[in-house]
Backbone bond lengths (Angstrom), bond angles and torsions (degrees), N, CA, C in turn:
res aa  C-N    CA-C-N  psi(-1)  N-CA   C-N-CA  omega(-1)  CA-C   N-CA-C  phi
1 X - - - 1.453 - - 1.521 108.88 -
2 X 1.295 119.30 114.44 1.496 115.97 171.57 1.748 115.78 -83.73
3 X 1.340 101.41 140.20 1.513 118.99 169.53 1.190 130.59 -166.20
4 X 1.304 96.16 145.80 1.607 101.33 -154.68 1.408 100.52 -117.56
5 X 1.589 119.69 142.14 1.221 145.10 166.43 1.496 120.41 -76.71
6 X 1.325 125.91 104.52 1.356 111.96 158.99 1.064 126.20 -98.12
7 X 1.076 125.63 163.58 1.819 156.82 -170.40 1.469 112.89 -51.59
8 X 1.108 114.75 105.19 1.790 103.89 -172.43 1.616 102.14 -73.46
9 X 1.018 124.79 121.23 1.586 139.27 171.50 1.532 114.18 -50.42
10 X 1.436 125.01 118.20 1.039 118.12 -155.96 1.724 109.41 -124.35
11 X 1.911 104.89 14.88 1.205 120.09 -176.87 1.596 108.89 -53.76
12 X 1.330 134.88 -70.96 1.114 140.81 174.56 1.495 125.27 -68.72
13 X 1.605 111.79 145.84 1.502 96.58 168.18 1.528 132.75 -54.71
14 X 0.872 153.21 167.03 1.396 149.92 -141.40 1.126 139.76 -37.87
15 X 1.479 96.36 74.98 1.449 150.34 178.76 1.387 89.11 -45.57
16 X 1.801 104.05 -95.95 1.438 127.83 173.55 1.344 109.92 -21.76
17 X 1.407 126.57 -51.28 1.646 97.22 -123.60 1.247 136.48 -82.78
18 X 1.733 120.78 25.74 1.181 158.81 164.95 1.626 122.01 -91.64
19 X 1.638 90.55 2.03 1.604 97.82 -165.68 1.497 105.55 -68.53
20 X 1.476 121.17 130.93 1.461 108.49 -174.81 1.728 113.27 -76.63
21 X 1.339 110.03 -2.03 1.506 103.75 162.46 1.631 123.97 -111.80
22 X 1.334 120.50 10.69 1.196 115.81 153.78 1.479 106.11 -106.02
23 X 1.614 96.07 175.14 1.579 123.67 179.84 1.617 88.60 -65.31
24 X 1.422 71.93 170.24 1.891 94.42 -176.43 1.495 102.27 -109.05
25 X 1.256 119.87 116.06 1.490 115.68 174.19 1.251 121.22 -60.11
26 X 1.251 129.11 150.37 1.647 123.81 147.55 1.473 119.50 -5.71
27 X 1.364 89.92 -78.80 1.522 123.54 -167.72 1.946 110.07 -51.52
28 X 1.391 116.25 -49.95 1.340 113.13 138.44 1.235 149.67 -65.86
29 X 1.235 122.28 5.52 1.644 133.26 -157.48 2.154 74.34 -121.09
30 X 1.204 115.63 -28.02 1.576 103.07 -171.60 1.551 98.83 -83.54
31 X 1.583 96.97 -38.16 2.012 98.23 -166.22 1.622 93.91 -70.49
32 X 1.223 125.22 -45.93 1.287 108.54 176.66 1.439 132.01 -46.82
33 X 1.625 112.22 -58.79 1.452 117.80 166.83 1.526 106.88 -41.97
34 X 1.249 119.70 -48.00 1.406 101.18 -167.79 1.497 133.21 -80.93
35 X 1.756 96.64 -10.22 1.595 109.25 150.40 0.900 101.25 -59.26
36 X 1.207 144.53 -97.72 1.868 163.85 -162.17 1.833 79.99 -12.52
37 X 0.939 134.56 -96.90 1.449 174.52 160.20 2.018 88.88 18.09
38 X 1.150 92.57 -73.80 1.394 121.98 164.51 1.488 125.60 -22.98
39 X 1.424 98.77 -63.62 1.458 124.05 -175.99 1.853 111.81 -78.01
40 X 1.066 81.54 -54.30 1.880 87.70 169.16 1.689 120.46 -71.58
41 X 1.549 111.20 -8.74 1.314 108.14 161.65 1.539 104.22 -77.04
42 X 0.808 104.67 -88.74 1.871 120.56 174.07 1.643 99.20 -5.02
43 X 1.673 124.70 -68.41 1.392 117.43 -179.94 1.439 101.60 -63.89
44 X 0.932 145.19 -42.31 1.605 135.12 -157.34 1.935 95.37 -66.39
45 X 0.629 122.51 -39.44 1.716 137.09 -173.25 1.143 91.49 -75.27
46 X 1.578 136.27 -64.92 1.327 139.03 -147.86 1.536 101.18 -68.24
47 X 1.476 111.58 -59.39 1.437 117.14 160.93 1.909 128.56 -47.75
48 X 1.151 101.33 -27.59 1.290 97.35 -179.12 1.288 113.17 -95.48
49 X 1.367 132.89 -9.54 1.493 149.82 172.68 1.724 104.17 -74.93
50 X 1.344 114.50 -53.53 1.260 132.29 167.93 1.181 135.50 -57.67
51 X 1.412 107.95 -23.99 1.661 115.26 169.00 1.330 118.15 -138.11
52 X 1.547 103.84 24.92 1.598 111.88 154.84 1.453 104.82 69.22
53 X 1.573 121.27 10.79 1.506 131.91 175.29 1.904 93.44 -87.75
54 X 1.650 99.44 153.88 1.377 101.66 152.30 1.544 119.26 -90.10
55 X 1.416 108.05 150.57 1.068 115.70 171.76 1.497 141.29 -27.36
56 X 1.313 106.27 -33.77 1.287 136.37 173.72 1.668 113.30 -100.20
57 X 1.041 120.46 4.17 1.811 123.64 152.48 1.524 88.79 -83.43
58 X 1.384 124.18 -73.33 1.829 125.52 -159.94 1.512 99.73 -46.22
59 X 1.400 115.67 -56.18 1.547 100.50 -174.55 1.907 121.82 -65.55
60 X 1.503 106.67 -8.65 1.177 101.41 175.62 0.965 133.29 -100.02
61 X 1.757 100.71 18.97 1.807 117.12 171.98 1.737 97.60 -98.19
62 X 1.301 133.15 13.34 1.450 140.99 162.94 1.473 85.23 56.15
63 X 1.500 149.58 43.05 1.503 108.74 137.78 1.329 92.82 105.02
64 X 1.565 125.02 -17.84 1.549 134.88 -171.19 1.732 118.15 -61.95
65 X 1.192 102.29 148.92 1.914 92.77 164.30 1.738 120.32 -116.99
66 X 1.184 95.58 120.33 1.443 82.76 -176.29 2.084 123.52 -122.36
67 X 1.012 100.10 160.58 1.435 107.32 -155.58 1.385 108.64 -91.06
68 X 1.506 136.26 160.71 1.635 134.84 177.64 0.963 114.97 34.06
69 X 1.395 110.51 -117.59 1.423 106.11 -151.54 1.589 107.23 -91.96
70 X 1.016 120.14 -19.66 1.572 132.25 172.97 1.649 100.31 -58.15
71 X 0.904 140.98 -6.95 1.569 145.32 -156.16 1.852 86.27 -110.56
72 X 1.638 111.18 -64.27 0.903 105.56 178.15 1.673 139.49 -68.37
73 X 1.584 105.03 -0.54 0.932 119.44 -157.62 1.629 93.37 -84.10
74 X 1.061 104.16 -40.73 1.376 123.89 -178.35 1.470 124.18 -64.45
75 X 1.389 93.26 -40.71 2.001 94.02 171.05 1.543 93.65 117.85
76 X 1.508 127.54 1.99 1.260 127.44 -173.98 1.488 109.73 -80.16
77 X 1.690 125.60 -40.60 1.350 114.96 -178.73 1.626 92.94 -134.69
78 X 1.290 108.69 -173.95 1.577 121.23 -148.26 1.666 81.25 -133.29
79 X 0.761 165.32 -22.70 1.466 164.72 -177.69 1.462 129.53 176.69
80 X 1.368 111.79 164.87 1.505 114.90 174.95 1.511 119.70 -93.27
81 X 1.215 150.46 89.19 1.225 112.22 -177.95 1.676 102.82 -125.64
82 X 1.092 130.91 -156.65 1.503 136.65 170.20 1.333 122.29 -92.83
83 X 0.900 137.47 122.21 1.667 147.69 -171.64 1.473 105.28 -4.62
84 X 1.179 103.74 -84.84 1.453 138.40 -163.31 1.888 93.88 -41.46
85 X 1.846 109.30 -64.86 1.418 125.40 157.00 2.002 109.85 -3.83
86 X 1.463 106.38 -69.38 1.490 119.32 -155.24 1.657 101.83 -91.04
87 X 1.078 126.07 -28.55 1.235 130.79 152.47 1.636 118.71 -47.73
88 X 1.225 107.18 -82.38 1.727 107.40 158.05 1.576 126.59 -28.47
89 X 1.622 118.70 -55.60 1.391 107.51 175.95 1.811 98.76 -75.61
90 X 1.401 141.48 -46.00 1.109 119.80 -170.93 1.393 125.41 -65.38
91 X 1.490 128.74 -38.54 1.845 132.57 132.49 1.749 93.73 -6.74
92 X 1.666 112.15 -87.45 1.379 104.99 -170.18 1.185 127.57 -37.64
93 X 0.690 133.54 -45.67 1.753 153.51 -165.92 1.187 94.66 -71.65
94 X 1.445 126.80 -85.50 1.597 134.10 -164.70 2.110 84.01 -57.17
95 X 1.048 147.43 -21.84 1.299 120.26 -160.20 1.748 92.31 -92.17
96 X 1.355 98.81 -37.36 1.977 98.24 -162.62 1.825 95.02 -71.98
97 X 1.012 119.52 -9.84 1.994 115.85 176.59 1.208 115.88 -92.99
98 X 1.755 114.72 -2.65 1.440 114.59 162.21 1.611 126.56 -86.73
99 X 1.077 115.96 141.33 1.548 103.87 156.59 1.174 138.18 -76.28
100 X 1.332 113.02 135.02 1.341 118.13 -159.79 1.684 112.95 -56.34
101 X 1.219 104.78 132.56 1.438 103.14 -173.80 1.707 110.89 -105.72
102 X 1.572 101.90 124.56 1.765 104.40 -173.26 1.846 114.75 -35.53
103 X 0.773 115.19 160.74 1.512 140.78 155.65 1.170 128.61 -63.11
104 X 1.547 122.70 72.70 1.306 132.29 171.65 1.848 110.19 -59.26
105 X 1.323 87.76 137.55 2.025 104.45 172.40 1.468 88.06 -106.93
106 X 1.234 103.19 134.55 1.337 114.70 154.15 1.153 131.97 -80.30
107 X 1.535 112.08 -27.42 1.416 117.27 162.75 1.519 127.87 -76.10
108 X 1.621 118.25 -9.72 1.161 122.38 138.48 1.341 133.83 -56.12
109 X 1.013 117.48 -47.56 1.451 137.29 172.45 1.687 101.17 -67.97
110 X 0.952 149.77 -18.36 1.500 148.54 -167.74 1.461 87.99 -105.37
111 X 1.400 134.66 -52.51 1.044 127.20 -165.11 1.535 121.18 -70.03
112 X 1.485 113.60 -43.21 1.356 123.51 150.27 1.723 122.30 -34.92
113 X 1.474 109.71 -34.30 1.469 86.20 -158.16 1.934 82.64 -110.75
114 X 1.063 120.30 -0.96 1.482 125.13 134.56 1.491 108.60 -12.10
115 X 1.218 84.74 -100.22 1.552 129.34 -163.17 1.659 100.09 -43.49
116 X 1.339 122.32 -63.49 1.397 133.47 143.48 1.567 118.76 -2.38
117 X 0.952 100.66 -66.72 1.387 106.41 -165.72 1.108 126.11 -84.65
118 X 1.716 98.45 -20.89 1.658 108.11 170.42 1.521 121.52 -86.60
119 X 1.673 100.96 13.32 1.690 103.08 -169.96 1.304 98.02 -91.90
């Protein structure tokens, strides 16, 4: 298998410092954490805005995943059901918040552009 390595560009300051063959600087090992840091604030809020939890319930599930009813126990999901199940009621849902849209004939519509075309 051929592959080729290119040259990590070293024009700007920390160009590299994600390079998977150099060390990780300080200086990136901090900017990183404080993405990480960053990002998991934003979801901890996003989630806790969203499921009517405080912020400080989401962070005190540490980041964990949890399964059935323990999920619900928590305030994380609203039920169990089978794929196919949550698809079907969410179809429902998004269909019963539309307005009903009239009843197109196509053979109305064919006949119109008939008629159209023969003018």
């Amino acid at each position: 298998m051929w592959c080729r390595h290119w040259p990590i560009s070293r024009s700007c300051a920390g160009r590299a410092d994600l390079a998977s063959d150099a060390p990780l600087s300080t200086e990136a090992a901090q900017w990183l954490n404080e993405l990480v840091q960053q990002n998991y604030a934003e979801f901890t809020e996003l989630v806790a805005r969203n499921r009517g939890l405080s912020v400080a319930a989401v962070r005190g599930t540490e980041a964990g995943v949890y399964f059935g009813t323990k999920g619900i126990e928590l305030g994380l999901a609203d039920r169990i059901e089978p794929p196919q199940a949550a698809i079907n009621r969410i179809a429902a849902s998004v269909s019963a918040g539309r307005k009903p849209q009239p009843v197109r004939s196509f053979s109305a519509r064919a006949a119109a552009m008939n008629l159209h075309n023969q003018a």
